[in-house]
NURO-651241 format. One line per 2 residues: number of its first residue (from 1); their letters; for each residue x, y, z of N, C-alpha, C, O. Coordinates in Angstrom, 3 decimals. Example, Ala and Ser with C-alpha at 12.3 -4.5 7.8 and 13.67 -1.06 7.14 Angstrom:
// residues 2
1 = AS = 13.190 -5.690 7.800 12.300 -4.500 7.800 13.200 -3.300 7.800 14.236 -3.319 8.465 ~ 12.850 -2.250 7.080 13.670 -1.060 7.140 12.900 0.030 7.870 13.409 1.138 8.039;
// end
This chain:
// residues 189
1 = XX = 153.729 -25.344 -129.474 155.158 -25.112 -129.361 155.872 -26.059 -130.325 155.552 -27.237 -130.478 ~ 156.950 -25.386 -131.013 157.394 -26.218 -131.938 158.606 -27.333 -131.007 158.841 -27.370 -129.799;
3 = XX = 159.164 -28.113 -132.095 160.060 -29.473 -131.501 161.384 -28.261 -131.178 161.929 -28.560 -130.115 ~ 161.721 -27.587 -131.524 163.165 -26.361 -131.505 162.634 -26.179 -130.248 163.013 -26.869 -129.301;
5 = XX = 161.411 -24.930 -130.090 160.976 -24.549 -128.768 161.055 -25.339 -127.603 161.467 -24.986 -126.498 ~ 160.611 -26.470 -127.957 160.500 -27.089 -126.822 161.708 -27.992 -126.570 161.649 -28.462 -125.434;
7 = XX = 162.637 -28.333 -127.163 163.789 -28.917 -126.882 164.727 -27.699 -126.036 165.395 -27.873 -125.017 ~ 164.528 -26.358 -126.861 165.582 -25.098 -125.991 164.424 -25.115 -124.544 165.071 -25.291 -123.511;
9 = XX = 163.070 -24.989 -124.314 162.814 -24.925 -123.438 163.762 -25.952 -122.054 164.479 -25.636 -121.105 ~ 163.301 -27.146 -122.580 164.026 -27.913 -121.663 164.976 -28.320 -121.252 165.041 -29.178 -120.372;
11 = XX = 166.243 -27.598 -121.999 167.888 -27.542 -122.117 168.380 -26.470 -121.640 169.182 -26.635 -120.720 ~ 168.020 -24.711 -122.177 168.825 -23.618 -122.103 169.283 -23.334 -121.189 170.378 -22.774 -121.254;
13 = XX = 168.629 -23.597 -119.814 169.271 -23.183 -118.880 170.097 -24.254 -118.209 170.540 -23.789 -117.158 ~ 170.517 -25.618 -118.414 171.619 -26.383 -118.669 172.502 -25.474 -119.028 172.948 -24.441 -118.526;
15 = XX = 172.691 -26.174 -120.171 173.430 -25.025 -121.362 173.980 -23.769 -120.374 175.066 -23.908 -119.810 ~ 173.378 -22.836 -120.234 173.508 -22.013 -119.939 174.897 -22.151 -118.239 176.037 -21.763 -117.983;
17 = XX = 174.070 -22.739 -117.722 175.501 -23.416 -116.794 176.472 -24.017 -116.573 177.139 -24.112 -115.543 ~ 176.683 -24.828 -118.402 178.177 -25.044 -118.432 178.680 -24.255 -119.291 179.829 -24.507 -119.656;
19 = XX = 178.230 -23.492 -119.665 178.462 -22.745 -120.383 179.176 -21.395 -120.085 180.029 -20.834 -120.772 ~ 178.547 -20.940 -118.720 179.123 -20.416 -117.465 180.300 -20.534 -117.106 181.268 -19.775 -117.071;
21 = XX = 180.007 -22.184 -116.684 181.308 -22.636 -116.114 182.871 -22.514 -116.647 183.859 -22.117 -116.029 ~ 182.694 -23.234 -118.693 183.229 -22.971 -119.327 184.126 -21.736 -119.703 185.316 -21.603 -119.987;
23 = XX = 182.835 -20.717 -119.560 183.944 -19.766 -119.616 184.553 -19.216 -118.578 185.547 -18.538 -118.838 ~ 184.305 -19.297 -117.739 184.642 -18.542 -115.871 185.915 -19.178 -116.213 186.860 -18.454 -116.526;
25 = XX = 186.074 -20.734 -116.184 187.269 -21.823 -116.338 188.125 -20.887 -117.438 189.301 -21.128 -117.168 ~ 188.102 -20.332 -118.087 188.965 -20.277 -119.342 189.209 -18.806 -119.323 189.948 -18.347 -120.194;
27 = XX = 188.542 -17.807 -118.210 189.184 -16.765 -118.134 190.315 -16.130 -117.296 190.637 -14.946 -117.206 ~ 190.810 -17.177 -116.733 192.094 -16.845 -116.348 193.324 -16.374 -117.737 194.176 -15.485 -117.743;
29 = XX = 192.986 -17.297 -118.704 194.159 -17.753 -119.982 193.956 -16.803 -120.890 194.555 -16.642 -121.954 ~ 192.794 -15.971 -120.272 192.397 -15.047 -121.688 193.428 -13.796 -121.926 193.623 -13.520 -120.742;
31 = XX = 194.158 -12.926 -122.600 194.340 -11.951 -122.433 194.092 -10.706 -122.943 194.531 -10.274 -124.009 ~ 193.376 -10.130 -122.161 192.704 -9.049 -122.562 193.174 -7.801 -121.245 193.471 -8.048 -120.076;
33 = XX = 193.101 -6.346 -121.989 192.582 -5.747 -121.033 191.878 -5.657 -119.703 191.095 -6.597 -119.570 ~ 191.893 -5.167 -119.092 190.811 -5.067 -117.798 189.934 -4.414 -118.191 189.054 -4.673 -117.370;
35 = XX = 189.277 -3.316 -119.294 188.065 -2.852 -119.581 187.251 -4.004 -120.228 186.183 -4.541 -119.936 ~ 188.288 -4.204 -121.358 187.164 -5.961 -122.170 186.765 -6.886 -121.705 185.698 -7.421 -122.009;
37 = XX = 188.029 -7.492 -120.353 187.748 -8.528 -119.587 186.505 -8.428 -118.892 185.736 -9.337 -118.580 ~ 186.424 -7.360 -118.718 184.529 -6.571 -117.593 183.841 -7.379 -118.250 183.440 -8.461 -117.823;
39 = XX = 183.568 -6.746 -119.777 182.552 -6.665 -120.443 182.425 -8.139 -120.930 181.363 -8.760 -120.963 ~ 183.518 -8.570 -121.265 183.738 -10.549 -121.221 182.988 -10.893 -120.188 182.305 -11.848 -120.558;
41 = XX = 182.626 -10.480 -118.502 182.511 -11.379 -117.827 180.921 -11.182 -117.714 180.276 -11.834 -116.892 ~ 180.273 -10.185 -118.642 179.201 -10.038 -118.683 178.810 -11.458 -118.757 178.510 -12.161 -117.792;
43 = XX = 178.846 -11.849 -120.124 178.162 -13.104 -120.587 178.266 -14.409 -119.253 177.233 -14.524 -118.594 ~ 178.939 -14.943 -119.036 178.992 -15.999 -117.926 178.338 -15.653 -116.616 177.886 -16.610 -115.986;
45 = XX = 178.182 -14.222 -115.997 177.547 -13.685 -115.291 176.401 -14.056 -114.983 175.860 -14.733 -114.109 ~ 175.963 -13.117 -116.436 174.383 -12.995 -116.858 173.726 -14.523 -117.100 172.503 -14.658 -117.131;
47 = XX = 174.740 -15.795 -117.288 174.325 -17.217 -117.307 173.772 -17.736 -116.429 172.770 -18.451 -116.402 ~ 174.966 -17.088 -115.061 174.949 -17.769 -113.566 173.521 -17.403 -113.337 172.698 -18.204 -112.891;
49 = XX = 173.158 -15.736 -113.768 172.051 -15.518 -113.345 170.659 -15.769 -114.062 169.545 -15.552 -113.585 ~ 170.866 -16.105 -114.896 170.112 -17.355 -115.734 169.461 -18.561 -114.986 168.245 -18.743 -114.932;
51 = XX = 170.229 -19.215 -114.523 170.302 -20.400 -113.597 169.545 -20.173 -112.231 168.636 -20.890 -111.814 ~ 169.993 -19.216 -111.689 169.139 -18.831 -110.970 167.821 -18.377 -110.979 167.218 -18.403 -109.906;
53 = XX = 167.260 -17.972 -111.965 166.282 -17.630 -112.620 165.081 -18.157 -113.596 163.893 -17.868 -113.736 ~ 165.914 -19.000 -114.147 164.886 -19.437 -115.034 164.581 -21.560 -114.701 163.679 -22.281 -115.129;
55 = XX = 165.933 -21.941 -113.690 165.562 -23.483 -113.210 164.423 -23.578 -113.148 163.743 -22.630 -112.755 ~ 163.760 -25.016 -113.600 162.665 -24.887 -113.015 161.519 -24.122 -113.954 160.368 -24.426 -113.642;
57 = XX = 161.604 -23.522 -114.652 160.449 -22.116 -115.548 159.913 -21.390 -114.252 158.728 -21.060 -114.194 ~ 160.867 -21.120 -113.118 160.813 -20.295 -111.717 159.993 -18.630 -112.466 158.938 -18.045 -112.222;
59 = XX = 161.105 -18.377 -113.396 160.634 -16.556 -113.299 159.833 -16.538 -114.244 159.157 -15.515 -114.145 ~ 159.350 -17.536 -115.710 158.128 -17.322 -115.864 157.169 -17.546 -114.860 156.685 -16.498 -114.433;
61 = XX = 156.676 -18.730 -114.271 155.819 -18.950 -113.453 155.918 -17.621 -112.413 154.915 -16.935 -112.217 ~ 156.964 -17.373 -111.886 156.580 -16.305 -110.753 156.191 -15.047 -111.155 155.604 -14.303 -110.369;
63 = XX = 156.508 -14.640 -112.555 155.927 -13.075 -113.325 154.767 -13.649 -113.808 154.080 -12.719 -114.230 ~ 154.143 -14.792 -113.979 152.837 -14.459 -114.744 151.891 -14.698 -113.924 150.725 -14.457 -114.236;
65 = XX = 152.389 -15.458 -112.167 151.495 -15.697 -111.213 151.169 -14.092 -110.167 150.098 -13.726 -109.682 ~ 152.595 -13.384 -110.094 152.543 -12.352 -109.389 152.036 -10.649 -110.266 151.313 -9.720 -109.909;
67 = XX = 152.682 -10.861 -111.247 153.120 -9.577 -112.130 151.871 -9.500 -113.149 151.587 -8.403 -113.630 ~ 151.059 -10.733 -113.514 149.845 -10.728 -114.546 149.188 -11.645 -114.160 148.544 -12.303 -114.978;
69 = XX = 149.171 -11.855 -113.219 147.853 -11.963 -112.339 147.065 -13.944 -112.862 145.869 -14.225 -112.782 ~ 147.691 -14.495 -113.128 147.592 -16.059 -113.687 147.696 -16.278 -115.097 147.743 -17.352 -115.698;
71 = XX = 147.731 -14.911 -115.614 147.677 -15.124 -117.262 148.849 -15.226 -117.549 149.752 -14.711 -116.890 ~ 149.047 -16.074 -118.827 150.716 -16.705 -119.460 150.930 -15.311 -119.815 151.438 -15.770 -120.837;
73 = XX = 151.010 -14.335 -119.927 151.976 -13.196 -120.965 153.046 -13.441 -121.062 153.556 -13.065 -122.117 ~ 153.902 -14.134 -120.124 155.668 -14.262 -120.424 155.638 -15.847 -120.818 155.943 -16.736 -120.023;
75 = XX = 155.123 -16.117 -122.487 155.256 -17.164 -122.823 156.779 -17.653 -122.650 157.722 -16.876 -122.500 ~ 156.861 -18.810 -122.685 157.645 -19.882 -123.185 158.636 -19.138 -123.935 159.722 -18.696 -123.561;
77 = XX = 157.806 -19.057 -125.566 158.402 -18.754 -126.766 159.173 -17.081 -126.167 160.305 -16.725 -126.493 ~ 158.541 -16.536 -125.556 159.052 -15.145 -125.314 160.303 -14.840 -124.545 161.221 -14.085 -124.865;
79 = XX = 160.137 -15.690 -123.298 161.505 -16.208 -122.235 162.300 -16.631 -123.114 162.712 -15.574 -123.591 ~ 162.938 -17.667 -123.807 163.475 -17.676 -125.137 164.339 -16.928 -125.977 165.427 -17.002 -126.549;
81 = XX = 163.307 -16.124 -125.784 163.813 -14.786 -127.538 164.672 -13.776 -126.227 165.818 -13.382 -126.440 ~ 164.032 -13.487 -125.064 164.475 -12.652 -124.898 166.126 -13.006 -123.743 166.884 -12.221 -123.172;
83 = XX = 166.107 -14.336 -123.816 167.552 -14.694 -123.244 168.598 -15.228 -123.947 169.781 -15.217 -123.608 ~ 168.048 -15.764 -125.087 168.995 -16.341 -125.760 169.674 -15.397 -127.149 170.857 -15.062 -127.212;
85 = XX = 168.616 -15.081 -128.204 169.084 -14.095 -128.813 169.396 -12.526 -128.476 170.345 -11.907 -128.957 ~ 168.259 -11.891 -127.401 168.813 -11.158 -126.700 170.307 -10.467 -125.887 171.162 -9.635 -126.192;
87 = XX = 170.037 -11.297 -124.790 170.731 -10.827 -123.636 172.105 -11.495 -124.263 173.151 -10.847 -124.297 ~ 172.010 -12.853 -124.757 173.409 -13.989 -125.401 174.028 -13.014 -126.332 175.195 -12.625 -126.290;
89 = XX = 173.166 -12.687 -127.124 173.715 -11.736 -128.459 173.824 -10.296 -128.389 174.476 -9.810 -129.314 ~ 173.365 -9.491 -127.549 173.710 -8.493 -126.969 175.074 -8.296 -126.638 175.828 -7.454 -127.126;
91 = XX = 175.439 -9.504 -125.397 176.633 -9.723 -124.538 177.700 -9.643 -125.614 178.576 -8.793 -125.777 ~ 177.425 -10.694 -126.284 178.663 -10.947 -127.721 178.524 -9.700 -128.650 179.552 -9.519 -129.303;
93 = XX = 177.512 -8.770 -128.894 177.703 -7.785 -129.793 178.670 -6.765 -128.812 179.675 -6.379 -129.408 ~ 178.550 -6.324 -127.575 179.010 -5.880 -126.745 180.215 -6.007 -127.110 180.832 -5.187 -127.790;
95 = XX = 180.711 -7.238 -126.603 182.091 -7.962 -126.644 182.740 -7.286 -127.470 183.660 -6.518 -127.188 ~ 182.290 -7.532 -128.605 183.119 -7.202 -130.007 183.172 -5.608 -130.427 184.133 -5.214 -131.088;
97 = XX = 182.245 -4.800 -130.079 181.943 -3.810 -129.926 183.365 -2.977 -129.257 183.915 -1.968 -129.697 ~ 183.689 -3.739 -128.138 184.429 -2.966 -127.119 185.658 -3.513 -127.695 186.712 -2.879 -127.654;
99 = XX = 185.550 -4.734 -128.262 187.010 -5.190 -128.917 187.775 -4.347 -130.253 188.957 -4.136 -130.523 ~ 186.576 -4.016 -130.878 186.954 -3.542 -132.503 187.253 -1.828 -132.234 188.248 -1.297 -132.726;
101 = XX = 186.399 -1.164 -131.514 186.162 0.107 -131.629 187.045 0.368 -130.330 188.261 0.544 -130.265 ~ 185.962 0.341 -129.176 186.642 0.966 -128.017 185.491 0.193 -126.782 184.307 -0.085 -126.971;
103 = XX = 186.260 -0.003 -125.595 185.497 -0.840 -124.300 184.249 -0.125 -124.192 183.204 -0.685 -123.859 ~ 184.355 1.358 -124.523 182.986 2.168 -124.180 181.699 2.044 -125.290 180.702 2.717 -125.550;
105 = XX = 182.197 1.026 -125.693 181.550 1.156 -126.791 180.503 -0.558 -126.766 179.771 -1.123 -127.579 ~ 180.934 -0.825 -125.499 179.934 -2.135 -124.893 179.242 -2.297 -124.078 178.577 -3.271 -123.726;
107 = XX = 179.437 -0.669 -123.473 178.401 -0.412 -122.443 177.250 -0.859 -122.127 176.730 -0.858 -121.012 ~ 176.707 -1.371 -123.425 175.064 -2.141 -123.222 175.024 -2.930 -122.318 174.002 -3.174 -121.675;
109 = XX = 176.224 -3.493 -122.116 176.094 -4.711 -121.796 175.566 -4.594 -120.197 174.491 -5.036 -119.792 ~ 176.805 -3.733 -119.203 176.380 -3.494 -117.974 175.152 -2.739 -117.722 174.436 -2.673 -116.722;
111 = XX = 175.071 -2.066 -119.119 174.045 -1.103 -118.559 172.405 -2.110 -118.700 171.310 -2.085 -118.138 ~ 172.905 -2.726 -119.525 171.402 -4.073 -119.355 171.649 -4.887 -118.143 170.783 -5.762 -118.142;
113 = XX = 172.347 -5.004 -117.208 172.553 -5.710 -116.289 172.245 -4.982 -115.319 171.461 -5.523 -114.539 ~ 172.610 -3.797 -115.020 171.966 -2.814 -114.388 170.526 -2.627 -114.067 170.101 -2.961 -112.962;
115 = XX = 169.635 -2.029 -115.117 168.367 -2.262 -115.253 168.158 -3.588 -114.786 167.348 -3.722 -113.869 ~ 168.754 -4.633 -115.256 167.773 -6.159 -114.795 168.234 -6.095 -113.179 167.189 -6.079 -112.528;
117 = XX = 168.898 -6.071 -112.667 169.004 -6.232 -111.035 168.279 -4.978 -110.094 167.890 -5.136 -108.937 ~ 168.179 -3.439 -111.038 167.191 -2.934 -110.668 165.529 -3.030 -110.235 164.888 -2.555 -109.298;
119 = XX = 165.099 -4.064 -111.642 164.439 -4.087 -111.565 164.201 -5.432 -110.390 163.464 -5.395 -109.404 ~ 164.833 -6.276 -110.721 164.603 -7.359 -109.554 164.175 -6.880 -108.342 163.132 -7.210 -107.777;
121 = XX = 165.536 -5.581 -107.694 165.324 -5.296 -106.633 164.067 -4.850 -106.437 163.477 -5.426 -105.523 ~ 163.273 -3.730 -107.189 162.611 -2.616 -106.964 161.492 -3.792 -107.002 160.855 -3.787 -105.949;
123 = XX = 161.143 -4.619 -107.747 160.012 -6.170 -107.762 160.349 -6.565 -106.480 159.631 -6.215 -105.544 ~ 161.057 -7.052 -106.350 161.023 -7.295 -104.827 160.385 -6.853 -103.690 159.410 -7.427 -103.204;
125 = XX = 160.902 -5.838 -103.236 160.349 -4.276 -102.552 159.334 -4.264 -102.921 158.719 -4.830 -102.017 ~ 158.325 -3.888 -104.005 157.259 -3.641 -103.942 156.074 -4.939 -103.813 154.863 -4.867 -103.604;
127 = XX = 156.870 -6.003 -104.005 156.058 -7.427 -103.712 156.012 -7.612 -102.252 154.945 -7.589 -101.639 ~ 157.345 -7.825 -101.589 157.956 -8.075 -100.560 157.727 -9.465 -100.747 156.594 -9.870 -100.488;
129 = XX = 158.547 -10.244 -101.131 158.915 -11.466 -101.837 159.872 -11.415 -102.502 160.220 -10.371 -103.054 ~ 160.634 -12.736 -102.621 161.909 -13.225 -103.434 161.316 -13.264 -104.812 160.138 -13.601 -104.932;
131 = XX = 162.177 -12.884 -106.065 161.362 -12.836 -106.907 162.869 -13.665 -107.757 163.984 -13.157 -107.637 ~ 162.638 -15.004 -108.605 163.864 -15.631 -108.868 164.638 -14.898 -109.830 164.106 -14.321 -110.779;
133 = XX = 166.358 -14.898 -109.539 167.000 -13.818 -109.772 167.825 -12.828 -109.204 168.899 -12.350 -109.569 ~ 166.900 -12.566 -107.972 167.278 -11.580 -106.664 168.448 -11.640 -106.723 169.043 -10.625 -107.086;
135 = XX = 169.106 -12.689 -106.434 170.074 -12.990 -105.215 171.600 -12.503 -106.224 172.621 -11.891 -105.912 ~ 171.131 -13.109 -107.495 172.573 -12.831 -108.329 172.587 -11.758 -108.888 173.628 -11.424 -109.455;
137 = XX = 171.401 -10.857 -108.902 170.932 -9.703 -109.183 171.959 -8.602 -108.505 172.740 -7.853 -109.092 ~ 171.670 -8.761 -106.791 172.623 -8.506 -105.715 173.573 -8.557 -105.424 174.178 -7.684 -104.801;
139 = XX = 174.110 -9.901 -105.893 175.821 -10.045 -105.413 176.522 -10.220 -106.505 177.735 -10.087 -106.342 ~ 176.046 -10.563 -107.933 176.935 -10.403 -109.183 176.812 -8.905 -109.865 177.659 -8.011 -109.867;
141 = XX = 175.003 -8.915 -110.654 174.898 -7.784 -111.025 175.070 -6.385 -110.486 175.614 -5.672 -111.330 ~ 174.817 -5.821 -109.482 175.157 -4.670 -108.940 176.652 -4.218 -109.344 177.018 -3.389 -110.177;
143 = XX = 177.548 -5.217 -108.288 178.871 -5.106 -108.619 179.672 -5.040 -109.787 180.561 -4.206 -109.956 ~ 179.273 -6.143 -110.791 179.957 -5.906 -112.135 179.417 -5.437 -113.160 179.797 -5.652 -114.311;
145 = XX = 178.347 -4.657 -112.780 177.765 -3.973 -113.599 178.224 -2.060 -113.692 178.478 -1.288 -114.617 ~ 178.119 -1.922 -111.913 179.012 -0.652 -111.638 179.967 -0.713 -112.315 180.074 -0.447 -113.512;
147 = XX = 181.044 -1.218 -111.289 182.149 -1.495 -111.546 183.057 -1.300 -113.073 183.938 -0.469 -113.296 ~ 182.467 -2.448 -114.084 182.806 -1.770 -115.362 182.129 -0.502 -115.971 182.630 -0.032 -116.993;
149 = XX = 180.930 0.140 -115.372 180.893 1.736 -115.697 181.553 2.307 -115.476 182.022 3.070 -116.320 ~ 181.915 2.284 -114.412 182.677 3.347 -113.506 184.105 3.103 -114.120 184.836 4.090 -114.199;
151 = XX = 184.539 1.991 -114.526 186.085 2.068 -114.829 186.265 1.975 -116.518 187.329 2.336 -117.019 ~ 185.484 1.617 -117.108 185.645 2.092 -118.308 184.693 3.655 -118.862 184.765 4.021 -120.035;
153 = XX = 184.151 4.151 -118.187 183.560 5.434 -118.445 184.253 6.356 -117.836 183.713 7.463 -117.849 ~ 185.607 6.263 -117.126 185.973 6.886 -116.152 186.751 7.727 -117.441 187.243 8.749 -116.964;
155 = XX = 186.942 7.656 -118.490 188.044 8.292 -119.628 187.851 8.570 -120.729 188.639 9.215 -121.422 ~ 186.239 7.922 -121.266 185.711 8.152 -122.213 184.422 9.024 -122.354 183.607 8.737 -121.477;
157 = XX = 183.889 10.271 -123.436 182.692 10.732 -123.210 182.128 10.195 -123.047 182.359 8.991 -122.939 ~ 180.466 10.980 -122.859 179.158 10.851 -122.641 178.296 9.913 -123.787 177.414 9.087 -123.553;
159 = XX = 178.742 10.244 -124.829 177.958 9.288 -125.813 177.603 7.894 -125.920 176.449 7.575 -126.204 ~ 178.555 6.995 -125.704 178.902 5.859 -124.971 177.697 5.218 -124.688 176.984 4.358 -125.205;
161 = XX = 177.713 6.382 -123.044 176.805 6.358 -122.443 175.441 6.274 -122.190 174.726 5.740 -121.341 ~ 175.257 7.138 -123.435 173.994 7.602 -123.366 173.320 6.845 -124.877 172.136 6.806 -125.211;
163 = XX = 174.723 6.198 -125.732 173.609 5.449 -126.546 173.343 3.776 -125.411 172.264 3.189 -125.325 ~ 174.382 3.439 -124.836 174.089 2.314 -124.239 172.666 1.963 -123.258 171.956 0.958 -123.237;
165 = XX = 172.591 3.338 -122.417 171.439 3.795 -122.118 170.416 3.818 -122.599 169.457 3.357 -121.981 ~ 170.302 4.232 -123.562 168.890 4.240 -124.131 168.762 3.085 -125.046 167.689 2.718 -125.527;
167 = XX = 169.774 2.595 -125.238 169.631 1.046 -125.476 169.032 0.247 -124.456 167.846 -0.072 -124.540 ~ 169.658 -0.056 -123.627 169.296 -0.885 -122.511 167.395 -0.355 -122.465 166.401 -1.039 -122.709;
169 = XX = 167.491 0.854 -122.123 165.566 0.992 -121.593 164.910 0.194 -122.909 164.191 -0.805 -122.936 ~ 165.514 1.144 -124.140 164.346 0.344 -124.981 164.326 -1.127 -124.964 163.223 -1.672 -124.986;
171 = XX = 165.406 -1.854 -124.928 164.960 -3.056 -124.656 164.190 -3.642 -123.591 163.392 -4.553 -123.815 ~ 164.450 -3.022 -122.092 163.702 -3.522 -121.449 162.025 -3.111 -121.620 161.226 -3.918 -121.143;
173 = XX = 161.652 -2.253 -122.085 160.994 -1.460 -123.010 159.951 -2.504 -123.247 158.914 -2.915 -122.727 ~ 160.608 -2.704 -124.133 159.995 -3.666 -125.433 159.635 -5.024 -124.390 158.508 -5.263 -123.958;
175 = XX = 160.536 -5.618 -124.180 160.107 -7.029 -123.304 158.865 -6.735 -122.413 158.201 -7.732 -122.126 ~ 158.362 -5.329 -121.839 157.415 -5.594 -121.028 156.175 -5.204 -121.848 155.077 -5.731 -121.663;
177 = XX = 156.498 -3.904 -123.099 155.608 -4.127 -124.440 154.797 -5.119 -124.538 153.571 -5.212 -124.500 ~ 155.905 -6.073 -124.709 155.538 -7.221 -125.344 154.068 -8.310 -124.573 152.955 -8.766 -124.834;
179 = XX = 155.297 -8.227 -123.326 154.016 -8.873 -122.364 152.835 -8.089 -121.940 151.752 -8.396 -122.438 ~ 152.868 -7.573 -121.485 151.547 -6.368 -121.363 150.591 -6.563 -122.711 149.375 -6.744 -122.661;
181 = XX = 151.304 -6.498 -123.797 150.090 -6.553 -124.660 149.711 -8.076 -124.651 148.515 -8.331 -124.796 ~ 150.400 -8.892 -124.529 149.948 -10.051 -124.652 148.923 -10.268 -122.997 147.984 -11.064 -122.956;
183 = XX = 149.213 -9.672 -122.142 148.375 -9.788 -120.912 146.859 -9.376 -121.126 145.793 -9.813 -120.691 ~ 147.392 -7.852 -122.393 145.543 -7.774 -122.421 144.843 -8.577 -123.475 143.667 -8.917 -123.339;
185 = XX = 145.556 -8.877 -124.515 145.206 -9.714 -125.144 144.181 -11.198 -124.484 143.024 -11.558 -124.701 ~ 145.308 -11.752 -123.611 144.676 -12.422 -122.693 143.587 -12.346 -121.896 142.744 -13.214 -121.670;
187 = XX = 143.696 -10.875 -121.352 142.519 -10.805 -120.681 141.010 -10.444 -121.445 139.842 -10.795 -121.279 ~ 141.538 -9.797 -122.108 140.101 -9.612 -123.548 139.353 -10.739 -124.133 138.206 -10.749 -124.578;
189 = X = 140.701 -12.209 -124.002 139.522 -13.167 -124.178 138.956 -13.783 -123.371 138.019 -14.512 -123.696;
// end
């Protein structure tokens, strides 16, 4: 692991909670719309649930002890890529997305928030175990993830929709791609 890696290892999710805080604090002053403001509250959201999730290296350790069976597949380096440039830069492409063009046009954002509390839940359920994540999965993601579908899709077509959609899968897509191959990889040696 390089000195970068391992310094974000042991910081991001700090970071990530004042970072939260920061902005939660500063969105009262903001003024925006109520469709952008949604899609704004993605990012600080998706932090909180960060925090919940990754303290600790909780949801690597618990996906590579439960989900791949003792093998690392959800490296370090991978948790990483897929929260920080990801989900961080997603949120902000979103943002701007819905700022420049039109709110429907950031859909990724909930609709990746969606999928991730889906999947929490449905991990859950089929573990029957807390799986870290759950909880903000439940009481943040569900809600503000609907919520801005439903009220910014409530006026705009289908397209939106359906590229945000198939955005969101392929990414989640890819992240389990990723690990899976690295699981058999693992297990092959």
């Amino acid at each position: 692991m390089s000195k970068l890696q391992s310094w974000l290892a042991e910081y991001w999710v700090v970071g990530a909670g004042f970072m939260a805080a920061a902005l939660i604090a500063a969105s009262p002053v903001m003024a925006m719309a109520l469709p952008l403001f949604l899609i704004f509250l993605h990012s600080p959201v998706y932090m909180i649930h960060q925090v919940e999730e990754h303290t600790g290296d909780r949801f690597r350790t618990f996906a590579n002890s439960h989900v791949f069976h003792g093998r690392d597949a959800l490296s370090v380096g991978l948790v990483l890529v897929i929260n920080l440039p990801f989900v961080w830069g997603i949120n902000l492409l979103a943002l701007y997305a819905a700022y420049v063009w039109d709110p429907a046009w950031g859909l990724i954002a909930p609709y990746v928030m969606l999928i991730n509390a889906v999947a929490h839940v449905a991990t859950s359920i089929r573990l029957r175990t807390y799986n870290p994540g759950l909880v903000t999965s439940i009481i943040l993601f569900l809600p503000l993830s609907i919520a801005t579908i439903w009220i910014i899709g409530r006026t705009d077509g289908l397209t939106p929709h359906v590229v945000a959609v198939i955005l969101a899968i392929v990414l989640h897509a890819g992240i389990i791609a990723v690990a899976a191959a690295r699981y058999r990889s693992l297990a092959a040696a």
